[in-house]
KOLZA-340345 format. One record per residue (C-alpha): x, z, y. Coordinates in Angstrom, 3 decimals. Layout:
<atoms>
ATOM / X / Z / Y
...
</atoms>
This chain:
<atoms>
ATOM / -30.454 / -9.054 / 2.449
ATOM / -29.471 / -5.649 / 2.432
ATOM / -26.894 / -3.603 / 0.549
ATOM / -26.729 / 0.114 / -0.444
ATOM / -27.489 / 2.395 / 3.433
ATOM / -24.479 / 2.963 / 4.918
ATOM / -23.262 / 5.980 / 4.910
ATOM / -25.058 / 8.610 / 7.222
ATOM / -21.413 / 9.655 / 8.687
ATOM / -19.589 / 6.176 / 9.013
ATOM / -21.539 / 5.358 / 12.134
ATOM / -19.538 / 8.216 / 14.427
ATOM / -16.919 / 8.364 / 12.020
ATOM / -13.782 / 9.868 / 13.301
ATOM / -10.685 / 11.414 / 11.761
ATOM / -11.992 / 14.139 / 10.811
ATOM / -14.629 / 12.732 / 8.549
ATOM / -14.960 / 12.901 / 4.694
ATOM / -13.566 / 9.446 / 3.866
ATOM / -12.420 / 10.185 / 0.483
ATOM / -15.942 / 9.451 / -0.440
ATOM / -15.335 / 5.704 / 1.458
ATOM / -14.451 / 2.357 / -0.404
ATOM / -13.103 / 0.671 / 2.435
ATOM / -11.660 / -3.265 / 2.175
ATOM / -9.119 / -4.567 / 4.151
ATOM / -8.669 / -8.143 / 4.961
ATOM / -5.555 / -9.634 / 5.826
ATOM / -2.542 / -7.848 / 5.343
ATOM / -0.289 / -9.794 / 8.521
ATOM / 0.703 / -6.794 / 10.752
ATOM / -2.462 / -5.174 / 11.791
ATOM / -3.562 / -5.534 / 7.823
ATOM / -0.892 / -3.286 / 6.783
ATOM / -1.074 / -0.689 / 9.583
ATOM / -4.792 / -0.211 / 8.622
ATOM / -4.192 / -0.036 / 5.194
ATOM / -1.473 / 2.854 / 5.575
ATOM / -3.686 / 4.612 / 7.964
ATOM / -6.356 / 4.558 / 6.012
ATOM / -4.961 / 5.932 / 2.910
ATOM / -3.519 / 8.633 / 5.180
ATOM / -7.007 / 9.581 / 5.649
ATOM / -8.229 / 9.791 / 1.812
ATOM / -10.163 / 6.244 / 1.680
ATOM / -9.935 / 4.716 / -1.361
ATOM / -8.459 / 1.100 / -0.422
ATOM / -8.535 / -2.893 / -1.391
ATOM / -6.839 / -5.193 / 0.270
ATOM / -7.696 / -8.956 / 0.231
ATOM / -5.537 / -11.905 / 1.335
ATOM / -5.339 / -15.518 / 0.377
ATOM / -1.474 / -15.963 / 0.758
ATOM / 0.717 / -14.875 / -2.214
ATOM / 3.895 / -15.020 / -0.019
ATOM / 6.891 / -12.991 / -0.455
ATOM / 6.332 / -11.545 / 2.908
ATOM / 2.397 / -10.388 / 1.321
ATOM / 4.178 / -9.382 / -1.731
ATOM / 6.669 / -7.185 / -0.415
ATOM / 3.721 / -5.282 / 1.392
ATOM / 1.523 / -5.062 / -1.788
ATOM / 4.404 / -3.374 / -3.408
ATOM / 4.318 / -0.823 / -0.748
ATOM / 0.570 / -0.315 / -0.580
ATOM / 0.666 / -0.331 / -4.417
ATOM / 2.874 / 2.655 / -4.520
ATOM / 0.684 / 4.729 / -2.658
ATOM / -2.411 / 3.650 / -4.767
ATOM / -3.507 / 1.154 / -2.375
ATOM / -5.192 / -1.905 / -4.589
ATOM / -4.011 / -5.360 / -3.452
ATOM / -5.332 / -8.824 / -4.164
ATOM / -3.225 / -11.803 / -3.676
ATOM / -3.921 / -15.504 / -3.836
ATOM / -6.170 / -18.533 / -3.238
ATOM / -9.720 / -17.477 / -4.355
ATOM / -8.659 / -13.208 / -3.508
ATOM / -10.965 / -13.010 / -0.629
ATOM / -13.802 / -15.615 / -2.006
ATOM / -16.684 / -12.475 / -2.805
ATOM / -16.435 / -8.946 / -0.926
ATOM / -16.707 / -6.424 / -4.090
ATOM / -19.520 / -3.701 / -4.673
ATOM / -19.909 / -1.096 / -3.317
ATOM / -17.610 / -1.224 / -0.288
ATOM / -18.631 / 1.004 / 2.571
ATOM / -16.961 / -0.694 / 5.574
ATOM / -14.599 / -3.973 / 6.084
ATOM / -12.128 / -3.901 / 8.251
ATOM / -10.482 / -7.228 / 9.268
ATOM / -7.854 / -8.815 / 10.952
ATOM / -8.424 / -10.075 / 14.214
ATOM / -7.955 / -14.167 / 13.632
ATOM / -10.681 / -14.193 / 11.173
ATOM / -13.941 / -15.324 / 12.256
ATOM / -17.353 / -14.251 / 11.631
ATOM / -18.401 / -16.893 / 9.699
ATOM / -15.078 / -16.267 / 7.289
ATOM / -17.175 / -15.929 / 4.056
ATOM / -15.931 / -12.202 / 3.179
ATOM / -17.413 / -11.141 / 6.795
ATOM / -20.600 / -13.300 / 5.954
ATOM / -21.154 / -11.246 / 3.210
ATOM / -20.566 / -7.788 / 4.453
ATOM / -22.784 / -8.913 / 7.370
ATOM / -25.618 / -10.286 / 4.924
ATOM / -25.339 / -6.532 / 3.172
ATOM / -25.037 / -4.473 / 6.228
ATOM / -21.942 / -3.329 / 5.622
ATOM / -19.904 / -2.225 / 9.111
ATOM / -17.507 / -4.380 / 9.896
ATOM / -14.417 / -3.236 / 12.476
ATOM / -11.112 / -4.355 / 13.291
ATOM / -7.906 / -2.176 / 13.110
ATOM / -8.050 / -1.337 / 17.194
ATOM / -12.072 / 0.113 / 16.245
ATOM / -9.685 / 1.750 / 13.246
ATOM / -7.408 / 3.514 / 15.479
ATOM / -9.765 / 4.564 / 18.288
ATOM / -11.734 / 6.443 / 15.877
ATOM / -8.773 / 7.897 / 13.937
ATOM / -7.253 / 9.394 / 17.433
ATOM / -10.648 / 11.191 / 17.421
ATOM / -11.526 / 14.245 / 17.854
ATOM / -7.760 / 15.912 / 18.013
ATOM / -4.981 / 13.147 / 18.610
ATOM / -6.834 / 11.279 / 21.185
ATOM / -4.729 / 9.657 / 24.192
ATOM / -5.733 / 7.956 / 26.994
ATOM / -5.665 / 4.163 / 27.116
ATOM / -4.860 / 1.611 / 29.736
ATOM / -6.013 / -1.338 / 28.186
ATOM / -5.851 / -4.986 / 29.145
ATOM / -7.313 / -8.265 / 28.245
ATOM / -7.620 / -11.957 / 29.520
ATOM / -6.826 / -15.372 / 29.035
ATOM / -2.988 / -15.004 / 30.550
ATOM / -0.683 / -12.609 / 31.493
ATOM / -1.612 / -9.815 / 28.784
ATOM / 1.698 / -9.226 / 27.492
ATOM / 3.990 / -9.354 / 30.760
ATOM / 1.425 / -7.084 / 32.226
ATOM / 1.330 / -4.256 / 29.526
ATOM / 5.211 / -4.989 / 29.609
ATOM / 5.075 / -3.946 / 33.450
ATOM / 2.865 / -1.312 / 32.992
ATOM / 4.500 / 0.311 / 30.054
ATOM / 7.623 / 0.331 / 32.288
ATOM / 5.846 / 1.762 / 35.171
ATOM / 4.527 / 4.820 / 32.791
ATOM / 7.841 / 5.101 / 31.566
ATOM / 9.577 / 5.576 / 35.231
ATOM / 7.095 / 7.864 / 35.855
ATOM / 8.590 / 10.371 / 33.113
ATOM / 5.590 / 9.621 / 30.496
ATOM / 5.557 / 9.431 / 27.198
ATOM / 4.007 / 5.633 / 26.394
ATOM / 4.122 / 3.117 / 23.844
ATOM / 2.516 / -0.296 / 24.488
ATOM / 0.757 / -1.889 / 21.548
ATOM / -2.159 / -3.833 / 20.629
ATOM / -2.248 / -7.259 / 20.739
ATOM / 1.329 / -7.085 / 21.888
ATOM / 2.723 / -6.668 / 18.393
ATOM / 2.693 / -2.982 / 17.415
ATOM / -0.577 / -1.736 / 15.570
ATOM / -2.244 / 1.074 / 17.715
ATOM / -3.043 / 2.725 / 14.114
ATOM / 0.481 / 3.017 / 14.030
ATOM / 1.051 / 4.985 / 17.479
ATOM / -2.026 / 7.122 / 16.660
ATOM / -0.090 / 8.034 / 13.477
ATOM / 3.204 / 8.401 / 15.108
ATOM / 4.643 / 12.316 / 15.043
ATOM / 5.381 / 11.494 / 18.992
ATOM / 2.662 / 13.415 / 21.450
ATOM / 2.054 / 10.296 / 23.290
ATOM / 0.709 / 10.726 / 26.879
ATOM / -0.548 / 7.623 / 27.227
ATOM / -0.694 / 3.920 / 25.635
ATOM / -0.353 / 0.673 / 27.123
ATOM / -2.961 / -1.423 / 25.525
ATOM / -2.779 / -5.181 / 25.308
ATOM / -6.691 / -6.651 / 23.423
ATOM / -7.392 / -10.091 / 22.883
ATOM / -11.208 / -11.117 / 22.809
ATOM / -10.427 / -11.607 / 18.568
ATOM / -9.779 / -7.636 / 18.639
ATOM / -12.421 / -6.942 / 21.076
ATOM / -15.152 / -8.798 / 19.037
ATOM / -15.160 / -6.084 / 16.321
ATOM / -14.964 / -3.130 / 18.509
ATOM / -18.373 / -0.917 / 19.179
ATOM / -17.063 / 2.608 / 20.461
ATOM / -13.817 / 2.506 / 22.843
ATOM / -14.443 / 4.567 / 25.949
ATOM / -11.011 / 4.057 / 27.578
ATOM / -9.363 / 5.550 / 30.759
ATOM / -8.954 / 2.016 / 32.909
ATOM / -9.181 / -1.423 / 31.524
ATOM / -8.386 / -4.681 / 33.118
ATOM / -9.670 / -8.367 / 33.158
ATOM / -6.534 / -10.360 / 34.456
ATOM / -8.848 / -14.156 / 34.253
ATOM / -11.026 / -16.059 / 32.142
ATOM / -10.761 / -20.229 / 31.118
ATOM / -11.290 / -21.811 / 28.488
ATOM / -9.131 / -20.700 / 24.679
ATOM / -9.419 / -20.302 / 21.770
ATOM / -12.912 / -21.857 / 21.371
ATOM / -11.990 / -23.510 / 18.205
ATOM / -12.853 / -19.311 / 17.222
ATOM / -16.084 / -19.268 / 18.415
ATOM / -17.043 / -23.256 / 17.292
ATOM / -20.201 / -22.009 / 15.601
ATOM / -22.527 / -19.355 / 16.424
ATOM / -22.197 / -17.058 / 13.936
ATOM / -21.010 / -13.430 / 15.108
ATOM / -21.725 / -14.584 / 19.174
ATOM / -22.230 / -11.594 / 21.055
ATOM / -25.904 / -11.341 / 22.543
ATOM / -26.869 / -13.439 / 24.899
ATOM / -24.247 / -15.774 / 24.604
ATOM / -24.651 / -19.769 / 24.415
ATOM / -21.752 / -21.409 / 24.419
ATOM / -18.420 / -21.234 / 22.727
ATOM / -17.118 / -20.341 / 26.403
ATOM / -19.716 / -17.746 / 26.757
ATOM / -19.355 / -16.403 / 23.717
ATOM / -15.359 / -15.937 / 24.579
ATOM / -15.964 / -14.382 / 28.096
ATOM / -18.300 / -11.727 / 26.509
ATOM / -15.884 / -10.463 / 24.054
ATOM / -13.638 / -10.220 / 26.907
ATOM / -15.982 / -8.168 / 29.406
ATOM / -16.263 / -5.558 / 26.096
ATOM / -13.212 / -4.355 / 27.576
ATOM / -15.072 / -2.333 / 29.958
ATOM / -17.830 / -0.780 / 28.027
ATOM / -17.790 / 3.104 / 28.690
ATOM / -14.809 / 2.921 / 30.956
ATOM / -14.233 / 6.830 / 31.914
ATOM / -11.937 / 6.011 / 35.508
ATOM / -11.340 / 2.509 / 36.118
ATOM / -12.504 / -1.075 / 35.670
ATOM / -9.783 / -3.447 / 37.360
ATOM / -10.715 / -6.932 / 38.126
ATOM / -9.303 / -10.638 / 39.728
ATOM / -10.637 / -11.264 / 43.104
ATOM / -9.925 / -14.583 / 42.633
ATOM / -11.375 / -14.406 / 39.347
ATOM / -15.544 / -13.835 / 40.183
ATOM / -16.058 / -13.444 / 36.417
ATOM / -14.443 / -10.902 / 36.335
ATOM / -16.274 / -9.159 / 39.122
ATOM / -19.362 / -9.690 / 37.353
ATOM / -18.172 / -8.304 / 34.275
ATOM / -17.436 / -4.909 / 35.844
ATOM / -20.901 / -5.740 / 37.543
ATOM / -22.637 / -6.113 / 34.440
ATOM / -21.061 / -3.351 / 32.214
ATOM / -22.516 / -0.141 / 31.142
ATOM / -19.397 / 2.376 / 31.964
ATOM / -19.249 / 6.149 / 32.052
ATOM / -20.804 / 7.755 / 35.323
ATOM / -18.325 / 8.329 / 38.135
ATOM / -16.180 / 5.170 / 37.013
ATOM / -15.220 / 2.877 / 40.233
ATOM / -14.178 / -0.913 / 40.442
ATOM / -10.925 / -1.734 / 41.701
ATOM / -10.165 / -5.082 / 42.645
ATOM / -6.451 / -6.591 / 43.118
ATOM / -5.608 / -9.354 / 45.346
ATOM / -3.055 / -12.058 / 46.365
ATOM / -4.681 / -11.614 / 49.819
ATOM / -4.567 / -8.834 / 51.979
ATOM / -6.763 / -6.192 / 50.481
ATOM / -10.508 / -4.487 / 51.101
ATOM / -10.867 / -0.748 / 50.408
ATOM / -10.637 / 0.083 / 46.623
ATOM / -8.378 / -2.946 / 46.025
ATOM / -4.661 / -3.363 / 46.047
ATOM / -2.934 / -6.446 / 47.551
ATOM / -0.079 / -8.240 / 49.080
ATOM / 0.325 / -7.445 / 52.846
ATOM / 3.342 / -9.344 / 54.485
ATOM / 5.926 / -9.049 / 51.531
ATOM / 4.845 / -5.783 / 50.132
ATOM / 2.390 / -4.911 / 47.377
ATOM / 0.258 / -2.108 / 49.099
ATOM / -2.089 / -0.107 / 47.169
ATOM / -6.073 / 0.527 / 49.208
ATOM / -7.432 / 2.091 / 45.994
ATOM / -5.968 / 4.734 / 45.198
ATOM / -5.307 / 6.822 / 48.410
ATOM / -7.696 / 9.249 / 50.693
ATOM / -7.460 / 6.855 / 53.531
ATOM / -8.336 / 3.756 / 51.754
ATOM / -11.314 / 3.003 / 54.322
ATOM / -8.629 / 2.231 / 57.239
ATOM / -5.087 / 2.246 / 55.573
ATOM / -3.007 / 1.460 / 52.567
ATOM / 0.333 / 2.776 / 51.326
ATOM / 3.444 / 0.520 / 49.857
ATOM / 3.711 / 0.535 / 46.355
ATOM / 6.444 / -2.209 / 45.689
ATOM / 8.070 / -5.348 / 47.436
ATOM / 7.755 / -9.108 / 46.195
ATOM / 11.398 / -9.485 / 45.253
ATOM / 10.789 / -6.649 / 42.931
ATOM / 8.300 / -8.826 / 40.949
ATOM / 10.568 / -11.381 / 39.008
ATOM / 10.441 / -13.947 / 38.120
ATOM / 8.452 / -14.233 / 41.050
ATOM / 5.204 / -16.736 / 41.180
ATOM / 1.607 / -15.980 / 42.245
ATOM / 0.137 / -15.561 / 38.852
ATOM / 2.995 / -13.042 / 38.472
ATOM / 2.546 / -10.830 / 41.668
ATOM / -1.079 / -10.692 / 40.083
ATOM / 0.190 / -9.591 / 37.008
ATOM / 2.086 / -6.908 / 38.720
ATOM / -1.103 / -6.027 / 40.841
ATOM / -3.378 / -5.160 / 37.901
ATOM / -0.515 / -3.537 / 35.993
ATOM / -0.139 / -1.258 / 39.173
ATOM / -3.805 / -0.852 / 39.222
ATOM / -4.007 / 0.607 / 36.001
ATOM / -0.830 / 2.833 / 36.592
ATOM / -2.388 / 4.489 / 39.711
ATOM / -5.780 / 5.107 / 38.543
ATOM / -3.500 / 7.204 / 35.823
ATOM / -1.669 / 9.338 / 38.697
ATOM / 1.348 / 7.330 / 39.007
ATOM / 3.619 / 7.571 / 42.107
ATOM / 4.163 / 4.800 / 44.044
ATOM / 8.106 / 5.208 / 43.531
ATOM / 7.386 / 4.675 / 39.771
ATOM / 5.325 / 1.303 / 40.293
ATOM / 8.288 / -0.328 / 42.004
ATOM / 10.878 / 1.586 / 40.057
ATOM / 8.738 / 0.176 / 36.671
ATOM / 8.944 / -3.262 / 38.174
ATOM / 12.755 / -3.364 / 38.757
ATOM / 13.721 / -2.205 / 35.455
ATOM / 11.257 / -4.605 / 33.864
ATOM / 13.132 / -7.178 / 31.565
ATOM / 10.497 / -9.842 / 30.132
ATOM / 10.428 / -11.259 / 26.878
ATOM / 12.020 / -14.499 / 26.489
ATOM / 9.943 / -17.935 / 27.389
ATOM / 8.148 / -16.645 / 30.281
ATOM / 9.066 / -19.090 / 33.394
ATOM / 12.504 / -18.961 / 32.028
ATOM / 15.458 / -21.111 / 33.428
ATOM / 17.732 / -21.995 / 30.816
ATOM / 19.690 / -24.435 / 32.641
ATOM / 20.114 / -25.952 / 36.063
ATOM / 22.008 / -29.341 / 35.542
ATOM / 22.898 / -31.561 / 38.524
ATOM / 20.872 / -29.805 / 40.899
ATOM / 17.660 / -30.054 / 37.961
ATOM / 16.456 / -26.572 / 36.802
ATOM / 15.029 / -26.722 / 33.377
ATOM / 12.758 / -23.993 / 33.359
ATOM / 11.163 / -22.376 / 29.387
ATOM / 7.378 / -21.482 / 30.170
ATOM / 6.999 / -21.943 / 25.820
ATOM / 4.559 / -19.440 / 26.676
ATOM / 1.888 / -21.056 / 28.719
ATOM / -0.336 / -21.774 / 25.235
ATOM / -3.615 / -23.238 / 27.287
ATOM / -4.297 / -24.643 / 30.263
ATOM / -5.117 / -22.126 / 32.362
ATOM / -1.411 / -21.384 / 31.553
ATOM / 0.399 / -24.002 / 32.215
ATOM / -1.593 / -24.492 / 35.429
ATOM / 0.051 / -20.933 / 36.371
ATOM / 3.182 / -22.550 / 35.782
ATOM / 3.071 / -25.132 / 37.643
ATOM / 1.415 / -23.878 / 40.418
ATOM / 4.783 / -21.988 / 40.979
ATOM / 6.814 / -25.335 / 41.445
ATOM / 6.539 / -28.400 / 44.003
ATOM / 7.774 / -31.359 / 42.379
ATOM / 7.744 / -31.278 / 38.456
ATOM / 9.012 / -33.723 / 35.378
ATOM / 6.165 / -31.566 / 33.040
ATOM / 6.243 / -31.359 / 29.054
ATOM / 3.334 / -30.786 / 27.550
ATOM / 1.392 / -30.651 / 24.423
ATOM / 0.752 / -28.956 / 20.899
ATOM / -2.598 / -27.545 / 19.662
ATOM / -5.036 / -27.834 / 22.689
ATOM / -7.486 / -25.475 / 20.383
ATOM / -10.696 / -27.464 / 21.715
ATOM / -9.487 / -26.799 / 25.077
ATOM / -9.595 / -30.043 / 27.786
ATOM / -6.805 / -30.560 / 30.721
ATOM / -9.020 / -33.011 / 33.295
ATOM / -8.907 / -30.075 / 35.642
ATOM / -5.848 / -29.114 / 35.316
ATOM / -3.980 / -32.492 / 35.657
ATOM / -6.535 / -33.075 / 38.822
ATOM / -5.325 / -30.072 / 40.407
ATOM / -1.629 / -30.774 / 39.768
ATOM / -1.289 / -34.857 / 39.997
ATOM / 0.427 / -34.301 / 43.458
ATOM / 3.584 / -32.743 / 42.150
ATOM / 4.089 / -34.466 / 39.244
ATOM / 6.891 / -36.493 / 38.788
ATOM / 6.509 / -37.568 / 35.484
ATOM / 4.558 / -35.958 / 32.215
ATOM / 6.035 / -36.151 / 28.631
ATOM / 3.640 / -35.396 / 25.723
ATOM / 4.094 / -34.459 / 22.251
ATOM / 2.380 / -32.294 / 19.371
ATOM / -0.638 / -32.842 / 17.555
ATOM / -3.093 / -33.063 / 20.213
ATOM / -0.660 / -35.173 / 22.663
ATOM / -3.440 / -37.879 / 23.252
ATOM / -5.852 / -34.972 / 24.564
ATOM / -3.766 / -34.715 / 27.786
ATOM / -2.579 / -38.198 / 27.822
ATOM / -6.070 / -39.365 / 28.243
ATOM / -6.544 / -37.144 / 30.849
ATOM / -3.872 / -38.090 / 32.717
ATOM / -4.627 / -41.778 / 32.896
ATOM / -7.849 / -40.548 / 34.322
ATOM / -6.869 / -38.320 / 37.014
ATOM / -3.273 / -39.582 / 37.724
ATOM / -2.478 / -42.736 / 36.379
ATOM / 0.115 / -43.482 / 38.978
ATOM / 2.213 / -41.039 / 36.842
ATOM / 4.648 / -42.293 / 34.697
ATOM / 4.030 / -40.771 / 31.253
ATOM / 6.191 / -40.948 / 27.652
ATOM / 4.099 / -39.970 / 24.701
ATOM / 6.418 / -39.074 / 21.609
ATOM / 5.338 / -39.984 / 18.488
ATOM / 7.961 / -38.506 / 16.552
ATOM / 6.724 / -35.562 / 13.898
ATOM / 8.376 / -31.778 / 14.070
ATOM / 12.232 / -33.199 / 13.792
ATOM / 13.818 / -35.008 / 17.409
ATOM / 10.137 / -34.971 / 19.441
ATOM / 11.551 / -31.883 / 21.620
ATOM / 15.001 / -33.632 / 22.272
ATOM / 13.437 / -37.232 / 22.966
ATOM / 11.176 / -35.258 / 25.503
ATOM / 13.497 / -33.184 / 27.089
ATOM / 16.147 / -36.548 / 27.416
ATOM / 13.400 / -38.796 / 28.938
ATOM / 12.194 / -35.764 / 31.058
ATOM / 16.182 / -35.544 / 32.324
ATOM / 16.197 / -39.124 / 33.104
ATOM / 13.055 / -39.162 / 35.308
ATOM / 14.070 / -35.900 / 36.993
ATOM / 16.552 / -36.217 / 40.580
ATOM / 17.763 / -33.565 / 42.480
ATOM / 15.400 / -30.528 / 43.664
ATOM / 13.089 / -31.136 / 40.472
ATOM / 12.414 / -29.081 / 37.703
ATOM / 11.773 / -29.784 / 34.249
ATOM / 9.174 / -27.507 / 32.710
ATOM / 8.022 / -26.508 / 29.176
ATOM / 4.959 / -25.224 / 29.925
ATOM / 2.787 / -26.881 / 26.742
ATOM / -0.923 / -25.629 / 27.715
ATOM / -1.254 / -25.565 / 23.810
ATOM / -0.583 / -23.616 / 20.780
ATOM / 2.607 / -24.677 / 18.466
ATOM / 2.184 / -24.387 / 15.190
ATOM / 1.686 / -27.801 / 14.457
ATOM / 5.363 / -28.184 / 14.811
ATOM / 7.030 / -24.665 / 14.942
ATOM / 6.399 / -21.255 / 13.530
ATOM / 5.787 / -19.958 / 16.849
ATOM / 6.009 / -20.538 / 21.061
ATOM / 9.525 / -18.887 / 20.695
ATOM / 10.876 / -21.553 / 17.676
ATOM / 9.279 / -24.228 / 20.417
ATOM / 11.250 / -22.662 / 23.116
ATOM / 14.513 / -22.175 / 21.571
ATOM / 14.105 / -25.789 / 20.152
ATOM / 14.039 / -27.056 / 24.199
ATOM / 16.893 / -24.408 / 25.349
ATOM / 18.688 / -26.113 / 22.242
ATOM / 17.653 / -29.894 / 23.809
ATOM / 18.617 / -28.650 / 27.302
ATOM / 22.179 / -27.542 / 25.969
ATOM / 22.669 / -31.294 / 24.389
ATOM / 22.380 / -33.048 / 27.738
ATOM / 25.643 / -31.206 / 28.399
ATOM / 26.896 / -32.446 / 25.351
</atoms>
């Protein structure tokens, strides 16, 4: 079933184009919502905006949006039937396909974008930037966070925003002349964009998330099967028209093939980064140095220093990779090698990332609130040898066999809580039943400090106790900082 044709200029639409004659609906008004409501006002589209939550958070924005003629609808039932006439939808990035609003615009061929298609098109033809983007199941956010720093010691002008927390609609509509952004995409993003071309772009891994998104096959990109599939092809969008270059995992082979399999501007090149010691056109670790063979004339029988291992901190393999493709995407934009390390050592991370908040009688109790999947937490782990492990929230369809097979060894004892606590405490009877395990039953109030005391009195000397859940949080705290603070906060009571 069709609608009314789309408009014959919508399809290259850029900022330039005449989109006062555009009914546009937004849906969603979290963050990204509101940035593409704004922007697109700025550019003389007449506006609705649809959400189902009437919060005073909402509210407050509607005000806003209604003082600048925006129309806003509020409530249970406000995004139940897309109205006439509308030209485009653009939504937020957690809804999915099937979400009946997108259904609909689907059903009447209506385009359908999210705010990051938004923004790319709005930096065209005149305000348009170069971006280093990056996606992948872990390790998005430190690595824009180290490559934003990088830019910045180089003397550029950068921003880094995205999936990171700051709408790029909002730094294309900044009065700062930008040299370049630091992009951070999840696959949710991704899936609704059609015509990024960007400078570099990076993979950093692939495993299994988020699949309770893709649980049904509506809106799969072609040729995928499989939830998984489905994922992984949202992520390898990423490199679609790349202009310089398309930075992948060596130990990741999907990634590989993604670059493999994309269809990138001519002259692009594939650089690969590397715990190992590096091939030409990768970069890699060489004694204790990070060494770039990408980027320099000699890369068929040399490489050059671009930072040391202690500047990478806190230092742990997953995080000297993170450094690796951040550094990738910094020298395929010109940057010095000074400016990679010097970007490194003034890097402060965001809290709950491998974070020790306490070390108590030779026990280091060590925040990873982060780690939200497997893939994650087995990061987290890997970085420690002997480990009293809490675990456990929303595993998101996710499974932990392999995970808990590859760690057993170095467990000293698990402690499981959330929502989904039975999911890994199955899976650890299976693979290592030797270990001892506590499953907490209690609800959102006292399951953090019963985990973290048991955890203490299973730990000795040398261990560590980690929070690294391998699941989402929200059945039990507003976010994985609430869930982190809420074990700092347990830590601090075994003191007393």
């Amino acid at each position: 079933m069709g609608g009314r044709p789309v408009k014959s200029w919508l399809p290259g639409a850029d900022r330039l184009s005449p989109w006062r004659e555009a009914l546009v609906v937004v849906a969603g008004l979290g963050t990204s919502g509101f940035a593409a409501a704004d922007g697109l006002m700025d550019l003389g589209a007449k506006v609705i905006v649809l959400d189902e939550s009437d919060s005073p958070t909402n509210t407050e924005k509607a005000t806003v949006l209604e003082m600048l003629d925006v129309e806003v609808r509020l409530g249970p039932g406000a995004t139940a039937t897309l109205p006439p006439d509308v030209d485009l939808v653009v939504t937020s990035p957690g809804w999915r396909p099937s979400a009946p609003l997108l259904a609909q615009a689907a059903l009447r061929d209506i385009p359908i974008w999210g705010e990051v298609e938004l923004a790319w098109r709005m930096s065209l033809p005149d305000r348009r930037v170069p971006w280093l983007a990056v996606t992948g199941t872990n390790g998005k956010t430190t690595t824009v966070g180290m490559l934003e720093s990088m830019l910045t010691a180089a003397g550029l002008t950068t921003s880094a925003v995205g999936n990171v927390g700051r709408p790029i609609v909002e730094a294309v509509l900044d009065e700062v002349n930008y040299d370049v952004l630091a992009v951070e995409l999840s696959s949710f993003q991704l899936h609704w964009t059609n015509s990024l071309a960007l400078h570099s772009a990076a993979v950093l891994n692939v495993a299994p998330d988020h699949l309770e998104w893709y649980a049904d096959a509506a809106g799969w990109p072609p040729g995928a099967t499989d939830p998984l599939s489905a994922y992984a092809a949202d992520k390898a969008r990423i490199y679609s028209r790349v202009t310089h270059s398309c930075v992948y995992n060596v130990g990741d082979p999907a990634t590989e093939r993604m670059v493999e399999d994309a269809e990138v501007t001519e002259g692009a090149r594939a650089i690969g980064f590397t715990l190992g010691i590096p091939a030409p056109s990768m970069l890699g670790v060489v004694d204790d140095l990070l060494v770039d063979r990408a980027f320099i004339p000699q890369r068929r029988d040399s490489a050059i220093e671009i930072a040391k291992l202690t500047d990478v901190v806190p230092y742990a393999p997953h995080n000297v990779e993170n450094a690796l493709a951040a550094a990738s995407l910094a020298r395929s934009f010109g940057v010095h090698p000074t400016a990679v390390a010097e970007g490194l050592k003034r890097l402060t991370l965001g809290d709950h990332r491998i974070q020790t908040v306490a070390e108590i009688g030779g026990v280091r109790y060590v925040d990873d609130s982060k780690a939200t999947n497997p893939h994650a937490a087995a990061a987290s782990l890997a970085a420690f040898d002997s480990v009293v492990w809490i675990a456990g929230g929303q595993a998101k369809g996710t499974t932990f066999d392999d995970l808990v097979s590859a760690v057993a060894p170095k467990l000293r004892a698990v402690a499981v809580l959330g929502v989904d606590r039975a999911v890994i405490a199955e899976a650890l009877a299976r693979h290592a039943p030797e270990v001892p395990v506590n499953v907490v039953d209690l609800g959102d109030h006292g399951a953090m400090q019963q985990a973290v005391e048991w955890a203490a009195s299973r730990a000795v000397p040398g261990d560590v106790v980690l929070l690294a859940p391998g699941c989402a949080s929200k059945d039990m705290y507003s976010d994985y900082a609430a869930r982190g603070d809420d074990f700092a906060a347990a830590v601090a009571g075994l003191t007393g």
